[in-house]
BAGU-392283 format. One record per residue (C-alpha): residue in three letters; z, x, y. Coordinates in steps of 0.5 Angstrom, whole numbers, plus 500, padded with zeros to 3 digits. Example, Ala and Ser with C-alpha at 12.3 -4.5 7.8 and 13.67 -1.06 7.14 Angstrom:
<sites>
ALA516525491 SER514527498 
</sites>
This chain:
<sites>
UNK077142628 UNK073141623 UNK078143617 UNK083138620 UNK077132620 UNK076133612 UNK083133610 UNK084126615 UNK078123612 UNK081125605 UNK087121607 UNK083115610 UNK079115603 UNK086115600 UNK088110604 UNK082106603 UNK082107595 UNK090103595 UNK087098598 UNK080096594 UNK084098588 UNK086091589 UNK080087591 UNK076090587 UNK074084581 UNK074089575 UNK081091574 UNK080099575 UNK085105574 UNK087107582 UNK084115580 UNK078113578 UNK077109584 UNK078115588 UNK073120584 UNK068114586 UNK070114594 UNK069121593 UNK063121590 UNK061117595 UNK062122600 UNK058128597 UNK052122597 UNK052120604 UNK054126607 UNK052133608 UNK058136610 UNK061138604 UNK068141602 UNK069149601 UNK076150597 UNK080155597 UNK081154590 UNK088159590 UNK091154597 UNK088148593 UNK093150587 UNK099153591 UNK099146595 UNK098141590 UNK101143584 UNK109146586 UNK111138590 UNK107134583 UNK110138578 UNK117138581 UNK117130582 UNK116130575 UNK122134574 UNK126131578 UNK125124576 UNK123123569 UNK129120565 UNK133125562 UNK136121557 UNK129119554 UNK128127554 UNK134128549 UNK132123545 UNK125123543 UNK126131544 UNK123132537 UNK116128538 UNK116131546 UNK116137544 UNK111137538 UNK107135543 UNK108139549 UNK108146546 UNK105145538 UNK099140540 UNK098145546 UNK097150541 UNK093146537 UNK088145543 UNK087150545 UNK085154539 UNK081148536 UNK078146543 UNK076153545 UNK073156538 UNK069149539 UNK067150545 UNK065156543 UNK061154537 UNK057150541 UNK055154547 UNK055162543 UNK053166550 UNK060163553 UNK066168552 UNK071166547 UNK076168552 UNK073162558 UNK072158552 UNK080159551 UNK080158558 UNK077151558 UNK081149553 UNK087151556 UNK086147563 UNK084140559 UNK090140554 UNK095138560 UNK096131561 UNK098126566 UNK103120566 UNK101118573 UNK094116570 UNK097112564 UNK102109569 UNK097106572 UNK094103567 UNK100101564 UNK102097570 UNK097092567 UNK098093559 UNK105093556 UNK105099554 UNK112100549 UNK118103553 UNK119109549 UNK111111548 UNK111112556 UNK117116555 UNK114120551 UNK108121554 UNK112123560 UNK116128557 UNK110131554 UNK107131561 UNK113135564 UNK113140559 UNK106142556 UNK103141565 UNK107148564 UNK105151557 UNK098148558 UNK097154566 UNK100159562 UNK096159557 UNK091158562 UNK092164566 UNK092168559 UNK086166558 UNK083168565 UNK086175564 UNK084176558 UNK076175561 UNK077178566 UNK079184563 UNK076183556 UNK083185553 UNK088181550 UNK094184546 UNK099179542 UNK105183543 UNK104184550 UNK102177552 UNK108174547 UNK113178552 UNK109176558 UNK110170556 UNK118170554 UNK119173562 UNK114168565 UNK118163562 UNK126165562 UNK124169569 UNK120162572 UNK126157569 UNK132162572 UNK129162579 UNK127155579 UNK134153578 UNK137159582 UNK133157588 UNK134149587 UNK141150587 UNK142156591 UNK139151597 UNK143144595 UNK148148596 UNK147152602 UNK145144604 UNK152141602 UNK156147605 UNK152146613 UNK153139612 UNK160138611 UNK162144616 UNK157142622 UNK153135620 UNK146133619 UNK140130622 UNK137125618 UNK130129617 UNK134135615 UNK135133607 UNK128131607 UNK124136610 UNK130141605 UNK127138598 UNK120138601 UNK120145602 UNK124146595 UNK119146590 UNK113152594 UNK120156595 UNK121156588 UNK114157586 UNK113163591 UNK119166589 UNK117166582 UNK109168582 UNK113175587 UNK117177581 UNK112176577 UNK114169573 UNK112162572 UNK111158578 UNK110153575 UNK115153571 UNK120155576 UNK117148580 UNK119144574 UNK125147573 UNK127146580 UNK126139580 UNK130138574 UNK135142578 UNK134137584 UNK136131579 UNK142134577 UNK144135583 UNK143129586 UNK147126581 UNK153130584 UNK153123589 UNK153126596 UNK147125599 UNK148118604 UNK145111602 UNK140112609 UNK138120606 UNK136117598 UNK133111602 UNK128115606 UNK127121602 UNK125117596 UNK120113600 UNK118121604 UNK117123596 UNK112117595 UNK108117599 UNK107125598 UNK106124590 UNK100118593 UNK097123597 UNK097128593 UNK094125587 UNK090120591 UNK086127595 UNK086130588 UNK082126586 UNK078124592 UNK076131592 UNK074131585 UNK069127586 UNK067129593 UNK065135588 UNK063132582 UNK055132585 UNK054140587 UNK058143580 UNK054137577 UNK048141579 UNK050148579 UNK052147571 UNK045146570 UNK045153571 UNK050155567 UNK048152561 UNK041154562 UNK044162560 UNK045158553 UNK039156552 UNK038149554 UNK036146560 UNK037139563 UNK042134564 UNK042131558 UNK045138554 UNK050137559 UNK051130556 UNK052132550 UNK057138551 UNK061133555 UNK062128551 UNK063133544 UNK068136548 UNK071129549 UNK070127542 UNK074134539 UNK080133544 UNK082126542 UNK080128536 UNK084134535 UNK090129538 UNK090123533 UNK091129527 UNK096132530 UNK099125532 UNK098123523 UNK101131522 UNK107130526 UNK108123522 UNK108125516 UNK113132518 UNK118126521 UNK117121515 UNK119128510 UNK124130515 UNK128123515 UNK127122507 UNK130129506 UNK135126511 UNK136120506 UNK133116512 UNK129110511 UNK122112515 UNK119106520 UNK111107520 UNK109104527 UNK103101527 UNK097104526 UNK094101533 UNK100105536 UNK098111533 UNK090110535 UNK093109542 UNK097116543 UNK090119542 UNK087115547 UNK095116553 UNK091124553 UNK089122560 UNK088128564 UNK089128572 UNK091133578 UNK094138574 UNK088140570 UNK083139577 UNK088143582 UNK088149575 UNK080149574 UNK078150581 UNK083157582 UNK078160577 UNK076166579 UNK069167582 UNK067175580 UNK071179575 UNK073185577 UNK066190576 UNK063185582 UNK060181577 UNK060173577 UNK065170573 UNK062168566 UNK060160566 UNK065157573 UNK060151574 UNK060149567 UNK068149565 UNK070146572 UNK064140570 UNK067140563 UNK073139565 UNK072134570 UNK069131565 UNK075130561 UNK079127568 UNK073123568 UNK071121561 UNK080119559 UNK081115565 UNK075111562 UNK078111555 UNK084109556 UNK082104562 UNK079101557 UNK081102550 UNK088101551 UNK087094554 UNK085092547 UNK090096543 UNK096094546 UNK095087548 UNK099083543 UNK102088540 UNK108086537 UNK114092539 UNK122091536 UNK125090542 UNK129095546 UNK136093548 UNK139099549 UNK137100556 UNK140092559 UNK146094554 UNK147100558 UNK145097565 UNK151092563 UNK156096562 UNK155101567 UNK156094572 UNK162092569 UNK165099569 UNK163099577 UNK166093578 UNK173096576 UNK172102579 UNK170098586 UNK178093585 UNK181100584 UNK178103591 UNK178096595 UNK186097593 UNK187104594 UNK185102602 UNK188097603 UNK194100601 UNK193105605 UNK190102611 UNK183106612 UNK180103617 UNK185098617 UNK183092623 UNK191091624 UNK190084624 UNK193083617 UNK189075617 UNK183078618 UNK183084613 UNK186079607 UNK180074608 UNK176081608 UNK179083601 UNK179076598 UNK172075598 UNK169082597 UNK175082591 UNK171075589 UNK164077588 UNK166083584 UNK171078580 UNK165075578 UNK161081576 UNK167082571 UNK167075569 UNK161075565 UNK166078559 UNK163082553 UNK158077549 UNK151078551 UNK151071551 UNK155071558 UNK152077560 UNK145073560 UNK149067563 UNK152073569 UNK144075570 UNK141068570 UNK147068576 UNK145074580 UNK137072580 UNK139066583 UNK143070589 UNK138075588 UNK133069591 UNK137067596 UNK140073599 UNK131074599 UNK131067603 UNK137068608 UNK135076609 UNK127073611 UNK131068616 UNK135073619 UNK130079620 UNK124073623 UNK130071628 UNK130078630 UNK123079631 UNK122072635 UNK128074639 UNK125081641 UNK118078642 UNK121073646 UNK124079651 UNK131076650 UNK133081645 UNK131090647 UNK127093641 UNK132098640 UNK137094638 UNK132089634 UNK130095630 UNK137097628 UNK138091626 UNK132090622 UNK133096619 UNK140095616 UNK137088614 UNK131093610 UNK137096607 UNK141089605 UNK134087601 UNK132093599 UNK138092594 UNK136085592 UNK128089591 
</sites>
């Protein structure tokens, strides 16, 4: 009983924090809000939480990291896949071998293999987090997608050199051949069973539907348990669960694309998937925070076995830690300039340097999240001969430190970085977002003559069902009539706010009617939510 009142009272904390968030004075990022809320917790309480660290991992990570798969845009992925990549896999590296031979020279008593550790677990990054600040400062699209590309991919390199790292110290051996084909299977190994296990279950999932129906929650509880039989059937064969989550979502987009999921599914799983991503990261964060006060206090101890005491080292060494982390992130940003301008000039390209604010900016999107909190708790607490495992308190605080020290960074610095900047503007995506609507447009005359030419559904009342087609015909005519310049593509989107708010207007009139008929008893409330309901969908095209 008790188990349940501690995950209850997380998610009314969670809860709260959505609220406050937007009471609050000061304009602060939602994680940092609920680390305090936590923090809040430990202080007024003398309940705290005791985590299974490898069912706190299992639980959070596979479902975060399959969304992040499953929703990022593909597009930007393919092409910006060359900065993507430089950060998710090179400045990883990087990362981990300057951060951990750092940490190391700070504090000698500490292993060489946990100074890796802590380096690895750190260098993930989170994109919800910088969403978050986003949503108050213009941050440039193709940044954000970068940063979401990199996310995705270096959530993955960033836990497996984790998990290396923790072998390493807990066996005292390492082997680079060895650790190389480990990884060449955890890899290969976690994105085919990933893949396999998404696309094995989409499959079953269309072939029992289209022979024997479906309930409405069946598709949702199916993705739901997708991203934990993905993990599990890789970490029993011995690959990357992480990876295999990852890929599973990316499997999952793909096969969502195949278009045969209902409107009223795709409705109700994203909204499902929401509020599991809020509650989630929210309670990762709240559970950060309601820890932060006893690892504060046990790393005291830890660092004592290096020589110093008080809080005042543990300072010290967080904020050097986070100084080497942004660091390390601004050279390797000023590198992977310099090998791109070389690249294009070889290529007879004419190199566009972005601002320097831009490029100060990327050192401060290295904003750390659940991924880093969900991994630094699964350190193991003895190693193999009984003994403690070598500095846990120190690395969980550190590491924390990072979640917390990023989100301040970037709450506050990129506020001042990016407001006013002047960015080329991207007209791509409204390009692409007017063709696409005009295509539609063609392709719904086709499908409305194909009808009635064959008499689908037909009323039989041949009055009633030209007047029908008449006037579906005449908005989709007047989609297309916007004609080719974007001059008329704008007049057409000007047109469509203005329907846009009256529809709004009409749907509200609508769904209070029904409201007052059912309070007044002259309507049943069945059949008013039917209806409202299938206003929601209307507006909810309109939102």
């Amino acid at each position: 009983m008790h188990s349940i009142e501690i995950v209850l009272t997380m998610l009314l904390l969670v809860l709260a924090s959505g609220y406050l968030v937007r009471v609050l004075p000061i304009a602060l990022p939602l994680p940092l809000v609920q680390i305090a809320l936590g923090a809040g917790v430990a202080a007024f309480s003398s309940h705290g939480v005791r985590l299974d660290p490898d069912l706190f991992f299992v639980l959070f990570l596979p479902p975060l990291l399959f969304l992040d798969g499953w929703r990022i845009p593909k597009d930007g992925l393919l092409h910006d896949a060359r900065p993507i990549l430089q950060l998710a896999f090179g400045l990883v590296v990087f990362t981990v071998l300057g951060v951990g031979l750092f940490v190391h020279w700070l504090v000698p008593a500490m292993p060489l293999a946990v100074a890796f550790a802590l380096a690895a677990i750190v260098s993930p990054t989170d994109p919800l987090a910088v969403a978050a600040i986003a949503q108050r400062v213009p941050v440039p699209r193709r940044l954000l997608h970068i940063l979401e590309g990199e996310s995705l991919l270096n959530d993955a390199s960033g836990l497996v050199c984790f998990r290396f790292a923790v072998v390493a110290a807990m066996t005292g051996q390492f082997s680079l051949w060895s650790a190389s084909l480990s990884f060449v299977w955890l890899a290969v190994g976690g994105i085919a069973i990933g893949t396999a296990v998404s696309w094995g279950l989409s499959r079953s999932h269309r072939l029992l539907t289209r022979r024997f129906g479906q309930d409405a929650g069946l598709p949702v509880l199916g993705s739901l348990l997708t991203p934990f039989g993905a993990y599990l059937a890789a970490e029993h064969l011995g690959a990357s669960g992480i990876l295999a989550a990852v890929a599973a979502g990316v499997m999952m987009s793909y096969a969502e694309l195949a278009g045969v999921a209902p409107a009223t599914t795709r409705l109700q799983r994203a909204a499902v998937w929401d509020s599991v991503q809020f509650a989630l990261n929210g309670t990762a964060f709240v559970v950060l925070g309601e820890q932060l006060p006893g690892i504060l206090a046990q790393a005291g101890a830890s660092v004592a076995q290096s020589g110093h005491k008080g809080l005042g080292w543990l300072l010290v060494l967080a904020l050097a830690l986070n100084f080497a982390l942004a660091g390390l992130r601004l050279l390797w940003t000023l590198a992977s300039l310099h090998v791109d301008t070389w690249l294009l000039r070889r290529g007879g390209q004419a190199p566009t340097r972005p601002s320097w604010r831009l490029v100060l900016a990327m050192s401060l999107t290295g904003v750390r999240g659940a991924v880093t909190l969900a991994g630094v708790l699964t350190l193991p607490l003895a190693l193999g001969d009984g003994r403690p495992f070598p500095f846990r308190e120190l690395v969980i605080f550190l590491a924390m430190s990072v979640i917390v020290f990023s989100l301040l960074a970037a709450s506050f610095g990129l506020p001042r970085l990016l407001v006013g900047l002047q960015v080329p503007p991207e007209p791509h995506p409204r390009r692409q977002e007017d063709l696409a609507r005009r295509l539609a447009a063609k392709a719904a005359l086709a499908e409305i003559e194909r009808v009635r030419h064959a008499g689908e559904g037909s009323s039989g009342d041949a009055q009633i069902e030209a007047a029908a087609a008449t006037r579906v015909i005449e908005i989709y005519q007047r989609r297309l009539g916007g004609g080719d310049t974007e001059i008329d593509a704008q007049l057409l989107r000007r047109a469509d706010e203005a329907e846009r708010r009256l529809r709004l207007a009409a749907l509200r009139g609508e769904r209070a009617e029904l409201f007052a008929l059912a309070r007044a008893g002259r309507l049943a409330d069945d059949v008013a939510r039917r209806l409202v309901r299938e206003i929601d969908f209307v507006e909810s095209r309109y939102l």
